[in-house]
C-alpha positions, -999 to +999 in steps of 0.1 A: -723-317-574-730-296-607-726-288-644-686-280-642-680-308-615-656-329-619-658-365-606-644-400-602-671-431-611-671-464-594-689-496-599-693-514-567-710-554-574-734-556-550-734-591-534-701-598-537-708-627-565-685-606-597-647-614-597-620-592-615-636-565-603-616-536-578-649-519-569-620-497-547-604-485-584-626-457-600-637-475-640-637-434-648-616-410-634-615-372-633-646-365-660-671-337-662-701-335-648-721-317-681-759-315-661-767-325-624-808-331-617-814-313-585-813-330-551-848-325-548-856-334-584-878-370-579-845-389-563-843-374-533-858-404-509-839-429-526-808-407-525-800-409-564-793-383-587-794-383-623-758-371-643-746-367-671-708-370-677-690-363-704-666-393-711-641-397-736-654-423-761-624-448-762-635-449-722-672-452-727-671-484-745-647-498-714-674-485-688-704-500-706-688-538-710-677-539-676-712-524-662-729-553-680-705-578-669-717-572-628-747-591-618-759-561-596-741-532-602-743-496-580-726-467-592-710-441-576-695-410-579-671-388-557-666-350-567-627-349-574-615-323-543 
């Protein structure tokens, strides 16, 4: 994954306690990856990588009020083939 990248984003609610929620559904789909941290940038052990996407704004404020609606929220994100 890199600058140019582009990507699908999931939230997944960890614990199973959030309903409503399709953690299988991407909440952002098909956006652009604008800076990637290197694997080996600090997150390597943990297996996290810091992005930065660039997201339309009518989705942003979608994303954000469903993130803080999940009691543990992970996010992921899959590179679009």
């Amino acid at each position: 994954m890199a600058a140019g990248s582009r990507v699908n984003v999931y939230l997944v609610a960890r614990g199973g306690g959030d309903r409503g929620h399709d953690s299988g559904e991407p909440v952002l789909e098909d956006v652009v990856v604008v800076d990637a941290a290197a694997a080996d940038d600090g997150y390597a052990a943990s297996g996290l990588r810091r992005l930065v996407l660039a997201v339309p704004e009518e989705d942003a404020g979608r994303y954000y009020g469903l993130l803080g609606s999940l009691t543990d929220p992970l996010v992921s994100v899959a590179v679009r083939g």
